[in-house]
Residue frames as a rotation matrix with the C-alpha (Angstrom) as fourth column:
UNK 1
0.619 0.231 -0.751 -130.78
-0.759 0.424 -0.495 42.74
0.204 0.876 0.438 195.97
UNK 2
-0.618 -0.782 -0.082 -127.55
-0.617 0.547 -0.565 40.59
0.487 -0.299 -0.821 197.67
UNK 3
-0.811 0.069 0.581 -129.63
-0.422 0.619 -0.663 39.26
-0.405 -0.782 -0.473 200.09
UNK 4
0.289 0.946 0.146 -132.40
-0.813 0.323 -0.484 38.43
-0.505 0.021 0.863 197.85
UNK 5
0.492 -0.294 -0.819 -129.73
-0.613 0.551 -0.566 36.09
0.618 0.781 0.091 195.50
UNK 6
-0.502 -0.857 0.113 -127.90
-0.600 0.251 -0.759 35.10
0.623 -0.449 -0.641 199.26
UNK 7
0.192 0.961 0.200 -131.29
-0.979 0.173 0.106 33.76
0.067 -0.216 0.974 200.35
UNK 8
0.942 0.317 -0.108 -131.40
-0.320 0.947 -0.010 30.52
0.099 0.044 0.994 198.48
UNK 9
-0.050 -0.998 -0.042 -127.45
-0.446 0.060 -0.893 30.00
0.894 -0.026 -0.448 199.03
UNK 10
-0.680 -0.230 0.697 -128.27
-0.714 -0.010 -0.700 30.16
0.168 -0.973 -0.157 202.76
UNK 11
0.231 0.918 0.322 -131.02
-0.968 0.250 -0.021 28.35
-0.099 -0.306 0.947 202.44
UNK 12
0.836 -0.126 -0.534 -129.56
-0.170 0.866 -0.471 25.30
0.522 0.485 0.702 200.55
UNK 13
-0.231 -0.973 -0.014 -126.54
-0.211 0.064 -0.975 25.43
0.950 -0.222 -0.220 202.70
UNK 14
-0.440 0.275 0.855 -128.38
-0.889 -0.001 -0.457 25.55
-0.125 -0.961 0.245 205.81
UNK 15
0.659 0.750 0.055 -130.40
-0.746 0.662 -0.080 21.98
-0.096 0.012 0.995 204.39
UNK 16
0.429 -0.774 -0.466 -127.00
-0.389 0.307 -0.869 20.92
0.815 0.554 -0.169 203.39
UNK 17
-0.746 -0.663 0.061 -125.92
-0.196 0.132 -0.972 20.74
0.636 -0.737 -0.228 207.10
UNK 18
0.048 0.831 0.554 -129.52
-0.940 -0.151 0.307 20.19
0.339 -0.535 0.774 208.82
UNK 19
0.355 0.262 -0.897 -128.69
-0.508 0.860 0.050 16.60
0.785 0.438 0.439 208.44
UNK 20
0.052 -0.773 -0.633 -125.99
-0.028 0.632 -0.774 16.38
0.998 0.058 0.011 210.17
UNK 21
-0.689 -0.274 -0.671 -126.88
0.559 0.390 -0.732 17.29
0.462 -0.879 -0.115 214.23
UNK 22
0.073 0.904 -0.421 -129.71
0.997 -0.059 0.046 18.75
0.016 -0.424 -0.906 216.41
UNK 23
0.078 -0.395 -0.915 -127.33
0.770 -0.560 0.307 21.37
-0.634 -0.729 0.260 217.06
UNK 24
-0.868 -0.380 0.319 -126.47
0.321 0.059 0.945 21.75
-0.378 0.923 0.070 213.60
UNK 25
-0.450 0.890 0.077 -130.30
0.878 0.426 0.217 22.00
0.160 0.165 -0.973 213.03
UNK 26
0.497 0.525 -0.691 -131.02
0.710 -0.704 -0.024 24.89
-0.499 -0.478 -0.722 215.63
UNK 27
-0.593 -0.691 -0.414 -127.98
0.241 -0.643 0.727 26.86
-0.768 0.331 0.548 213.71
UNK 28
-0.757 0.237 0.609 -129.53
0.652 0.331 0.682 26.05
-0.040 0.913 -0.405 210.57
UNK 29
0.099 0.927 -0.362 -132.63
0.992 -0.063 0.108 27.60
0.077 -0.370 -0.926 212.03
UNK 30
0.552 0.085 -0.830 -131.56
0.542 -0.793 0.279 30.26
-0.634 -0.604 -0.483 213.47
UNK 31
-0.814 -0.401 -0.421 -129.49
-0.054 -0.669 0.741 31.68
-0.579 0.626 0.523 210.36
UNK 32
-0.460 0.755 0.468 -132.45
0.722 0.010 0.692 30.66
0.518 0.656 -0.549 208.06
UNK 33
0.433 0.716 -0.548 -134.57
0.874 -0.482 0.062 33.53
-0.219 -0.506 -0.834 210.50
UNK 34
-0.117 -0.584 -0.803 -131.85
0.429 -0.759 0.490 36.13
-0.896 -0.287 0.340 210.52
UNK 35
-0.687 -0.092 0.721 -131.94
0.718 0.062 0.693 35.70
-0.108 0.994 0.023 206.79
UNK 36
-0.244 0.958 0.152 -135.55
0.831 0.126 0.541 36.07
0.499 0.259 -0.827 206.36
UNK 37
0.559 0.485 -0.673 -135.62
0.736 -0.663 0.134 38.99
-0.381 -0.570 -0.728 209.29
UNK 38
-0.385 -0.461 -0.799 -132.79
-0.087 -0.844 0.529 41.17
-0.919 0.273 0.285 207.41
UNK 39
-0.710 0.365 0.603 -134.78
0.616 -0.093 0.782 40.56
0.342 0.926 -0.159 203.69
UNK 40
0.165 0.945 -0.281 -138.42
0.970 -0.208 -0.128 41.57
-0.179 -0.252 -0.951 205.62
UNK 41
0.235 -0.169 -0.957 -136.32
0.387 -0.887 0.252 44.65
-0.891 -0.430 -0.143 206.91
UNK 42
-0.878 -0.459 -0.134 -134.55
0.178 -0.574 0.799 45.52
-0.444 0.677 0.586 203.63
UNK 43
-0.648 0.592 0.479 -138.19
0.610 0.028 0.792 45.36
0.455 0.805 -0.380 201.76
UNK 44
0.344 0.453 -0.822 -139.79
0.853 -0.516 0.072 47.42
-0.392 -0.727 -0.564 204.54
UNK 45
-0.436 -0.704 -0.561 -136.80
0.340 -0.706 0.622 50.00
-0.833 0.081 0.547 203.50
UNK 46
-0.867 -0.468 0.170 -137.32
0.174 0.034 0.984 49.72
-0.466 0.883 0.052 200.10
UNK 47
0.232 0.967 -0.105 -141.76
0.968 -0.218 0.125 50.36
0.098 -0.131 -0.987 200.57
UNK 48
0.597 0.367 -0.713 -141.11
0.596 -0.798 0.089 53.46
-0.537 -0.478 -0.695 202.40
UNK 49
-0.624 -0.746 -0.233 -138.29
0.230 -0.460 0.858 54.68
-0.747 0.482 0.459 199.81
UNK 50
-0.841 -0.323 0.435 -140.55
0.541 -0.548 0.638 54.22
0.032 0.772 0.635 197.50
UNK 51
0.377 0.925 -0.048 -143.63
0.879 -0.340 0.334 55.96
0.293 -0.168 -0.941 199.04
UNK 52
0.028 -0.610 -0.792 -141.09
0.580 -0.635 0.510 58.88
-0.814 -0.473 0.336 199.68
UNK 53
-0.873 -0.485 -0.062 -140.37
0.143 -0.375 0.916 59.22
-0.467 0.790 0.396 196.36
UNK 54
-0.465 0.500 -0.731 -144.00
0.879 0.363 -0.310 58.93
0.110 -0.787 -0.608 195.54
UNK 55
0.542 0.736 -0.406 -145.31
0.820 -0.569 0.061 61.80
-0.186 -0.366 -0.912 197.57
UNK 56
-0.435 -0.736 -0.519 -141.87
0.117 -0.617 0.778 64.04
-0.893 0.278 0.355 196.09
UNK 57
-0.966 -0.161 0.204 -143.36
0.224 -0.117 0.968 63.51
-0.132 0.980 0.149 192.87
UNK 58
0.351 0.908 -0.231 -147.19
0.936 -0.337 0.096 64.26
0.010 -0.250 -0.968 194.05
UNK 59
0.343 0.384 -0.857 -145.95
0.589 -0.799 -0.122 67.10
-0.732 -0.463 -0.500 195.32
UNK 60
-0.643 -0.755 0.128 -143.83
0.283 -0.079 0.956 68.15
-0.712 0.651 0.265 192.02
UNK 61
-0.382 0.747 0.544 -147.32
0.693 -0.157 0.703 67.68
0.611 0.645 -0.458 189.43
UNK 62
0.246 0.818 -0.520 -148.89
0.935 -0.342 -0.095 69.75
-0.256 -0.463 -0.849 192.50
UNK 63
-0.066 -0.643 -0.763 -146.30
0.448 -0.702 0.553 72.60
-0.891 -0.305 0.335 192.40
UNK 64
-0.943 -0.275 -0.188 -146.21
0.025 -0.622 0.782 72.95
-0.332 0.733 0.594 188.82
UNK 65
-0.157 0.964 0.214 -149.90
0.936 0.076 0.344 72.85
0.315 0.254 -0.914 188.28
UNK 66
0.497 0.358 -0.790 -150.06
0.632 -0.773 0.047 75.86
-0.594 -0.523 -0.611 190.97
UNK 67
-0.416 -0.881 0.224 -147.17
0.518 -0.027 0.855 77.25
-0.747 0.472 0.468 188.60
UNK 68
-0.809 0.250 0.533 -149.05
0.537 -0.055 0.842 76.82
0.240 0.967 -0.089 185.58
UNK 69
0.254 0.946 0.199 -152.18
0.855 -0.316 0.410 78.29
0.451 0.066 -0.890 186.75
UNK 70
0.534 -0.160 -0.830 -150.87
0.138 -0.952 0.273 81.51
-0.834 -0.261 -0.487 188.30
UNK 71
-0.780 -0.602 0.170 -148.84
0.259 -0.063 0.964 81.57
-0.570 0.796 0.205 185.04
UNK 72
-0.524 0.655 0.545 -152.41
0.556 -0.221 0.801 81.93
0.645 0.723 -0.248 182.95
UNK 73
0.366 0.746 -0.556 -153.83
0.863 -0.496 -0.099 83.80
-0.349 -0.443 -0.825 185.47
UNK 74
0.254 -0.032 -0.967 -151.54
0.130 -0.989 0.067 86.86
-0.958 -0.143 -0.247 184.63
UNK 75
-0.855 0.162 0.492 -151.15
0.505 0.046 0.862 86.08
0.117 0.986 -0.121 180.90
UNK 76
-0.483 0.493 0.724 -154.72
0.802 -0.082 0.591 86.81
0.351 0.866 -0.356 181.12
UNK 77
0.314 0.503 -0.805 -154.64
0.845 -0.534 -0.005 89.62
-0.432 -0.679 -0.593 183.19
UNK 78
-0.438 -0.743 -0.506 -152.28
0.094 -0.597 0.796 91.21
-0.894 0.302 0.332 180.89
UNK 79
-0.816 0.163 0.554 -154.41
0.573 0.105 0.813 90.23
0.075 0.981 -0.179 178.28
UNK 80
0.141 0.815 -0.562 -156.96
0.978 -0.025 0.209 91.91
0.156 -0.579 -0.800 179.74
UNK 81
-0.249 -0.697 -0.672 -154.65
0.381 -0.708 0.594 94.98
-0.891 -0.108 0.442 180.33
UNK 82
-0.828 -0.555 -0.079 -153.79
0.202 -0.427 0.882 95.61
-0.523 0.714 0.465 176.76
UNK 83
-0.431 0.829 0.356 -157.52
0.841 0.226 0.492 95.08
0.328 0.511 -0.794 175.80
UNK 84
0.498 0.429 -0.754 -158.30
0.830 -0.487 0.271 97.94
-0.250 -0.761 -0.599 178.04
UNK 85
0.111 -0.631 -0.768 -156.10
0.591 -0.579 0.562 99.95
-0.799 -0.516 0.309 177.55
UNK 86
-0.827 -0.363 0.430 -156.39
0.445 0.046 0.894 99.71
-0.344 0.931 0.123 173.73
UNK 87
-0.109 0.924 0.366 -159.37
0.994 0.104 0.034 100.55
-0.007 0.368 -0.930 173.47
């Protein structure tokens, strides 16, 4: 989130000094990339965090679903039991 508010800082600072030599330019350049290549990376991060998180919670609804259904399976095997048995 720093670098997404340190962006336009760098950015307007880097136009601030573009003026001022060729040299001054290529800097300008070359921090305006670095920028732009360490945002790409953080948002790359921040995709696969949340597709991690995601397939933790897929598997979570999966788990307790299997839960729940082996949970009524022997409810109604017991029910099943006592029906028998009563009889």
């Amino acid at each position: 989130m720093k670098k997404l508010v340190a962006l336009p800082l760098v950015l307007a600072a880097a136009l601030g000094l573009a003026a001022c030599s060729n040299k001054t330019q290529a800097d300008t350049s070359a921090v305006a990339n670095d920028a732009m290549s360490d945002i790409n990376a953080t948002a790359d991060a921040a995709v696969a965090d949340v597709d991690a998180a995601a397939a933790s919670a897929g598997n979570s609804v999966d788990n307790a679903a299997d839960a729940t259904g082996n949970a009524l399976d022997n409810a109604g095997d017991a029910v099943k039991d006592a029906a028998n048995n009563g009889m």
